[in-house]
Every structure is written in structure tokens, then in C-alpha cells.
N, C-alpha and C positions, 0 to 999 in steps of 0.2 A: 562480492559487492554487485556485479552482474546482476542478481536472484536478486537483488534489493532494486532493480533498474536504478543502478547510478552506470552514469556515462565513462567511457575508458580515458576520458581527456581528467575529470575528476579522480578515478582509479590511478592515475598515472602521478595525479598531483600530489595525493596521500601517499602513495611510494618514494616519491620525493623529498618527500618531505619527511618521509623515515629514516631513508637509505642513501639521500642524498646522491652522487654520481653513480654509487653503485644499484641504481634502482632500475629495473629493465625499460626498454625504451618504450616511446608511447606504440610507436607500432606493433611492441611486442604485446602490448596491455590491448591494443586494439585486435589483433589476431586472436587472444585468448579469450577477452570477452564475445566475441562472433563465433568461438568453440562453443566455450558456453553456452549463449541463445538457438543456435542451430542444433545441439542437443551431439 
């Protein structure tokens, strides 16, 4: 979702809304999308 620039606060929302408490946390969502862009 990164590669599509949607934001890790959005990325974080949609996993929540999947996985409910088991969905990783935003900071983790935020650490991986910054993998991502930084390459």
C-alpha cells in the first residue's frame, strides 16, 4: 500500500479493521512503510 502512497496511519486502519487487536501496531506499520520508501 506504500507503492500506492497511502499513508501508514490509513495502512494501520485497514489492518484493523481486518485483524482487529491482532493487527500490528501503527508504529510497526510506520517503521515498515519508511522500509519501504527508503528502498
Amino acid at each position: 500500500r506504500t507503492a500506492l502512497h497511502i499513508g501508514p496511519i490509513a495502512i494501520h486502519n485497514e489492518l484493523h479493521t481486518v485483524f482487529g487487536d491482532e493487527a500490528p501496531s501503527l508504529r510497526t506499520v510506520q517503521r515498515g512503510s519508511k522500509w519501504f520508501h527508503d528502498g
